[in-house]
C-alpha positions as CSV (number, residue, x, y, z in Angstrom):
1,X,2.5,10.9,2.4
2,X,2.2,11.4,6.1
3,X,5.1,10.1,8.0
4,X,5.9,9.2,11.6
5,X,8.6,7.3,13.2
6,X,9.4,4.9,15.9
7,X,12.2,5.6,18.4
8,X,15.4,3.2,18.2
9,X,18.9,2.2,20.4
10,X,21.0,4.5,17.3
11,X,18.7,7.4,18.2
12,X,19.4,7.4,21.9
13,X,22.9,5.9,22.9
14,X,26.0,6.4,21.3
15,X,27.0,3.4,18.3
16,X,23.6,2.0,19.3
17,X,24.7,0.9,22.6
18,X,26.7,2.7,24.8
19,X,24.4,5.2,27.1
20,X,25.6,9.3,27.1
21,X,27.1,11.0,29.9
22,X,28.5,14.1,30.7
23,X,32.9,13.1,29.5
24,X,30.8,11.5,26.8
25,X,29.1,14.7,25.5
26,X,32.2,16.8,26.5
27,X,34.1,14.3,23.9
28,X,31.6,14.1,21.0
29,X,31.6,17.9,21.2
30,X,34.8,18.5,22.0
31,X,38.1,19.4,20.0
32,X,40.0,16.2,20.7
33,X,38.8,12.6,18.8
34,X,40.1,9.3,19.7
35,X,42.0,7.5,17.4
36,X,43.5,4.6,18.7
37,X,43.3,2.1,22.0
38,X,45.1,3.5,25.2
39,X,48.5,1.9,26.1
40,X,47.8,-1.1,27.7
41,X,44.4,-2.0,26.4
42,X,44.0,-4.9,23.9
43,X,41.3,-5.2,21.1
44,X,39.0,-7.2,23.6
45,X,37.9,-4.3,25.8
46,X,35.8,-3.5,22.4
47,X,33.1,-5.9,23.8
48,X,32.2,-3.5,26.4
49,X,31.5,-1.4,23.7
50,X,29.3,-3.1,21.4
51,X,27.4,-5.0,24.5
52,X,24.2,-6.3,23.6
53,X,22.6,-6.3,27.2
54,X,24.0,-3.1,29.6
55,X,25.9,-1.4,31.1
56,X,28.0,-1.0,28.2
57,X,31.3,1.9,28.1
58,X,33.3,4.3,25.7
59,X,36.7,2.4,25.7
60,X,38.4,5.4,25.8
61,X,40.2,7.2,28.8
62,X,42.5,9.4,30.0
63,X,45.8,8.0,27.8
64,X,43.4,7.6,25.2
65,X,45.8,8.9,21.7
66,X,43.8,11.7,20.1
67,X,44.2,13.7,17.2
68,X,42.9,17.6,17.0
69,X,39.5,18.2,15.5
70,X,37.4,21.6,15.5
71,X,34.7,21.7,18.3
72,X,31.2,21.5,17.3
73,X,28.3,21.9,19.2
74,X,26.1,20.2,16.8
75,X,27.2,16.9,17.8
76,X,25.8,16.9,21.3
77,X,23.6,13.7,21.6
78,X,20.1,13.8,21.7
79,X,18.0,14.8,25.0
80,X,15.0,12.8,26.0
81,X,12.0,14.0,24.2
82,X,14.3,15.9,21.7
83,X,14.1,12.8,19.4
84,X,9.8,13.3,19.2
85,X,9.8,17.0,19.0
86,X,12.3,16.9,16.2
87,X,11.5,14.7,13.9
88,X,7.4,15.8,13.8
89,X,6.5,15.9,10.8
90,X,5.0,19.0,9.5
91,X,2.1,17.0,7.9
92,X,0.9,15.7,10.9
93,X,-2.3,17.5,10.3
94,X,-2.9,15.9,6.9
95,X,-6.2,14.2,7.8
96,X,-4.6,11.2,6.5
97,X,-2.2,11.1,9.1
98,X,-4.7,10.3,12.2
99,X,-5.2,12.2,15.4
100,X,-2.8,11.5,18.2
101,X,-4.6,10.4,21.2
102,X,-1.7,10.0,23.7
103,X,1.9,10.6,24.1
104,X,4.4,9.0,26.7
105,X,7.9,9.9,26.2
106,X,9.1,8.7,22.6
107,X,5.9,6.6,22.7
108,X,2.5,7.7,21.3
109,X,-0.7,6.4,19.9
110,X,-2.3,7.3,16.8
111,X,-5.9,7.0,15.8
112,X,-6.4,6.2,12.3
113,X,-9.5,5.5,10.7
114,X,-10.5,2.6,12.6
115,X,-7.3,1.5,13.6
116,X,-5.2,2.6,16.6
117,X,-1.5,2.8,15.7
118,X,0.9,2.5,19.3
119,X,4.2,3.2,19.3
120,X,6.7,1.9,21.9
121,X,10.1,3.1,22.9
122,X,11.9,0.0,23.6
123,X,15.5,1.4,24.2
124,X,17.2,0.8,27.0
125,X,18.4,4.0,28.1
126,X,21.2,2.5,30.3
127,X,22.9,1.2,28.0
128,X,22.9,-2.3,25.7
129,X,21.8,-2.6,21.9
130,X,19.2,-5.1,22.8
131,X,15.5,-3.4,23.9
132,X,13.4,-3.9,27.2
133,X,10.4,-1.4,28.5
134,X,9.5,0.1,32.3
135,X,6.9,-0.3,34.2
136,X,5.9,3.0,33.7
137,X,5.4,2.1,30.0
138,X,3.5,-1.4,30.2
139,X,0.9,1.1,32.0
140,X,0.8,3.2,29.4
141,X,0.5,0.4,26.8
142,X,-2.5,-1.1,28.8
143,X,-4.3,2.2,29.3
144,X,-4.2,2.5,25.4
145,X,-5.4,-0.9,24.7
146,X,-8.2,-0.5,26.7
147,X,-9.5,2.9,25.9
148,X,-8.5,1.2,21.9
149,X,-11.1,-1.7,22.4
150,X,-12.9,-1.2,19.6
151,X,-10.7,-0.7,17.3
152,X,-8.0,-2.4,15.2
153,X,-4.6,-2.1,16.8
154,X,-1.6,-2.3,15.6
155,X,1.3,-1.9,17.8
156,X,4.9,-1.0,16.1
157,X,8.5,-0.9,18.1
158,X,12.3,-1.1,16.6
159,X,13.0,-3.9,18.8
160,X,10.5,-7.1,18.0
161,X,9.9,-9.6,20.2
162,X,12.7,-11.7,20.6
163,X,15.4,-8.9,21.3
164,X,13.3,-7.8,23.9
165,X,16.3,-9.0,26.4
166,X,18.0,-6.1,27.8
167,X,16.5,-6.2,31.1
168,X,19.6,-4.3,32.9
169,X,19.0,-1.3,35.5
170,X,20.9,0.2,37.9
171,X,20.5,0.2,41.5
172,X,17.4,3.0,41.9
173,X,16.5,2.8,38.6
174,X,12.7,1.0,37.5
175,X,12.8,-2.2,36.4
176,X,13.1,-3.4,32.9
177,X,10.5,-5.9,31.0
178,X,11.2,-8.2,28.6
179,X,9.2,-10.2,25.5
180,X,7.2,-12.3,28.0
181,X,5.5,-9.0,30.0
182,X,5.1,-7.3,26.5
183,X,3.4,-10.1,24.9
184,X,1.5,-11.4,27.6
185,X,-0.2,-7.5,27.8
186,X,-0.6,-7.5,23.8
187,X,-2.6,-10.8,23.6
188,X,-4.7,-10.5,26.7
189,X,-6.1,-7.4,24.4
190,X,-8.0,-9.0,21.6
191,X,-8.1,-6.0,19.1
192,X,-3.9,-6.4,18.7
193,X,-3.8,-7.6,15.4
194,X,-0.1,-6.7,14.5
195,X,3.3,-6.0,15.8
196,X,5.6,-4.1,13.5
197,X,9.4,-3.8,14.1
198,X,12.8,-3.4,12.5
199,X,16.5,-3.8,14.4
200,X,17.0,-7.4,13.1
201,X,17.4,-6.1,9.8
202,X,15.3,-9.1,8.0
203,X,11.9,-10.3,6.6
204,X,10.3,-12.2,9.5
205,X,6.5,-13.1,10.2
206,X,5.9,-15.2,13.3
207,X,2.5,-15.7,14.7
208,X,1.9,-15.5,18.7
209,X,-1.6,-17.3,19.4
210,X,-3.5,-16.3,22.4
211,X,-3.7,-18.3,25.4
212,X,-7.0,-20.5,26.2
213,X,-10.1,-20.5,24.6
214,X,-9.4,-17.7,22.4
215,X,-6.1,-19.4,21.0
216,X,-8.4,-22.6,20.2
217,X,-10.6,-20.4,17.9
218,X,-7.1,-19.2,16.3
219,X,-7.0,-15.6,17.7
220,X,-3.6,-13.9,18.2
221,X,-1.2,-11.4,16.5
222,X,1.1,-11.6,13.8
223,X,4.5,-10.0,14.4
224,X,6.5,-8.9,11.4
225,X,9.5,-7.7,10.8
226,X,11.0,-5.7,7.1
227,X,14.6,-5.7,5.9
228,X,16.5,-2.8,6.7
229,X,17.2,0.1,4.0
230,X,20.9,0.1,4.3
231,X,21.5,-3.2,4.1
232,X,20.4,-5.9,1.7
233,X,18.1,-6.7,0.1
234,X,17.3,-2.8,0.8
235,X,13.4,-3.1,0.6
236,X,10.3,-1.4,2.6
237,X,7.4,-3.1,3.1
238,X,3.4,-1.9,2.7
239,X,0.6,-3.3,5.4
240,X,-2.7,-3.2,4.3
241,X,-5.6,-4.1,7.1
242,X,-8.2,-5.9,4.9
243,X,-11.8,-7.4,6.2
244,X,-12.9,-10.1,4.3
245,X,-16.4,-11.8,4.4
246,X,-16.9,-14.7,6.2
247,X,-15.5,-13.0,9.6
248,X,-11.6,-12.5,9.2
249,X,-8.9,-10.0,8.6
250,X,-6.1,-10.1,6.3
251,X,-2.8,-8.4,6.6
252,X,-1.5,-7.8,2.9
253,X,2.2,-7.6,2.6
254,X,4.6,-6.2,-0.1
255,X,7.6,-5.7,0.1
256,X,8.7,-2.6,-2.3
257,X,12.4,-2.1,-3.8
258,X,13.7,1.1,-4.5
259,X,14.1,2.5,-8.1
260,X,17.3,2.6,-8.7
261,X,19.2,1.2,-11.2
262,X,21.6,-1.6,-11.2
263,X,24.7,0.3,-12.5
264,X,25.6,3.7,-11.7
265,X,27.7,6.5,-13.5
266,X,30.3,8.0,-11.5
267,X,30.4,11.4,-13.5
268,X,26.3,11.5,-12.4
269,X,26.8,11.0,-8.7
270,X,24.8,14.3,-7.9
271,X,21.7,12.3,-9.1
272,X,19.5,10.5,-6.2
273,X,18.9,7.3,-8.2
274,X,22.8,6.7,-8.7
275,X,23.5,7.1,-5.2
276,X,21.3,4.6,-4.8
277,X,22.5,2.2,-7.0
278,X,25.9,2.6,-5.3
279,X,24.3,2.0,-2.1
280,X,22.2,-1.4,-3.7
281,X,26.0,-3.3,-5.2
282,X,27.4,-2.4,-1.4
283,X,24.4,-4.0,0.4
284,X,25.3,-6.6,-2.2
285,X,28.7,-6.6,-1.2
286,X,28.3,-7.0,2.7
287,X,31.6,-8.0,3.4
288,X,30.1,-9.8,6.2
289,X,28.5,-11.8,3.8
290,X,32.1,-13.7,2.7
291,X,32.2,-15.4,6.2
292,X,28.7,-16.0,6.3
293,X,27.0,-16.7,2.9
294,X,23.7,-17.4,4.4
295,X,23.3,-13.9,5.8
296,X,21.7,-12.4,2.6
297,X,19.7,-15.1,2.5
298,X,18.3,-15.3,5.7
299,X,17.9,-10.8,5.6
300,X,15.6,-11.6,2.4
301,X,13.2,-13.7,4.4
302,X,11.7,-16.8,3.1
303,X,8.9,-16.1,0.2
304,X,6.3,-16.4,3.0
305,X,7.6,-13.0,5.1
306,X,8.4,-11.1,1.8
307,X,4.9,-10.8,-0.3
308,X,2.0,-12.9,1.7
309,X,-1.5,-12.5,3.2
310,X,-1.3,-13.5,6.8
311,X,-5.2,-13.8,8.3
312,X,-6.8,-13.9,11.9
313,X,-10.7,-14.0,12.9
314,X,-11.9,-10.8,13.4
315,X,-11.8,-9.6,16.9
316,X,-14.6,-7.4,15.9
317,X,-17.3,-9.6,14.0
């Protein structure tokens, strides 16, 4: 199957959060790695590290204790627009696949059939695990929502909706946008049908009705989110777009485990499907999990964001 992907705070900043520099790339590439705090730091100065809203910093510095390591290239971080160009997929002229009508950065928008697929890139690239967009991308999203008018839209991110917080910039740089810029664009464009996202790590469907008049007829988007792979419950999800008679659209979601089995072999770990199942009883095992029992839970979803029809009126009947 065709493939595409959606650009996300671990491909662009280092542990998700902190932004690259140049002592940053010289270290990840260098021969020395850092192995402890520097004399006179205490474990707190990790915050700065794992900040969810920027700037955010590399604890180390100059007293940092290293240890040797060879130098490698290969772990330089990844330039913007390297992310795109590498990970096209060759199949991207499988029919199946759509036509892209529009690039913008790491963003894009995809025409398939009748729907128009838009990705955003909603990574702070100064830093912060939480997402925000520029100005120069709300543009870009508007231009593609008009020229998209007649079709379906659904637009996909790896931040959703409510992580959209990160609204930090330095002096010079454009500002940053948050939820309320994003959503107000999406809904004043009545073919947006769908928002698709991941970070959260969880099944999630919440429904954003559009303002006025429209809102009263019970227009709007759904915005759902699917459990990460690495972590439990370890599922994907498949979105069908479904018109239905009588003049609305259903969004038909299942979620999809993979098929692995539930005990593994360790003299068989060169098999895919035991690798897996190693993966599936440490997912299980979240260690996280023992001081917060509930987090499984809540990363499964309720039954209603796992396998369930959500439905809108047709913007287009």
């Amino acid at each position: 199957m065709p493939w595409h992907t959606v650009h996300g705070n671990h491909d662009a900043l280092l542990q998700g959060t902190v932004a690259p520099d140049a002592a940053l790339g010289l270290r990840a590439t260098g021969g020395a790695r850092v192995v402890d705090l520097a004399p006179g730091q205490t474990p707190l100065v990790v915050l700065e590290a794992v900040a969810p809203l920027g700037p955010a910093r590399y604890t180390d510095t100059a007293h940092s204790p290293t240890v040797p390591v060879p130098a490698d290239p290969d772990r330089a971080f990844v330039d913007d627009g390297e992310f795109t160009a590498r990970l096209r997929d060759p199949r991207d002229d499988d029919p199946r696949a759509g036509t892209v009508v529009a690039r913008h950065g790491n963003a894009w928008a995809r025409d398939v059939g009748e729907v128009r697929v838009i990705a955003l890139d909603t990574v702070n690239p100064h830093g912060g695990w939480q997402g925000s967009v520029d100005d120069a991308q709300l543009t870009w999203l508007d231009q593609q929502l008009t020229a998209a008018r007649d079709r379906y839209v659904i637009v996909t991110s790896h931040h959703p909706s409510w992580t959209l917080t990160n609204l930090y910039a330095p002096d010079g740089a454009p500002a940053r946008h948050g939820a309320e810029a994003v959503l107000t664009l999406l809904l004043r464009h009545p073919g947006v049908v769908a928002w698709c996202a991941g970070h959260v790590h969880a099944h999630s469907a919440l429904r954003h009705t559009a303002p006025g008049p429209r809102g009263d007829r019970g227009e709007g988007l759904w915005e759902i989110t699917t459990a990460s792979l690495v972590d439990w419950p370890q599922q994907l999800r498949v979105l069908e777009l479904v018109r239905e008679p009588g003049g609305t659209i259903a969004l038909v979601g299942t979620v999809v485990d993979h098929d692995a089995p539930t005990t593994w072999d360790p003299g068989a770990l060169d098999d895919t499907a035991q690798l897996g199942a190693i993966s599936r009883a440490l997912a299980a095992n979240d260690y996280r999990a023992r001081r917060d029992p509930v987090r499984p839970a809540l990363a499964a979803g309720r039954d209603g964001d796992r396998n369930a029809v959500w439905r809108l009126p047709d913007p287009h009947r």
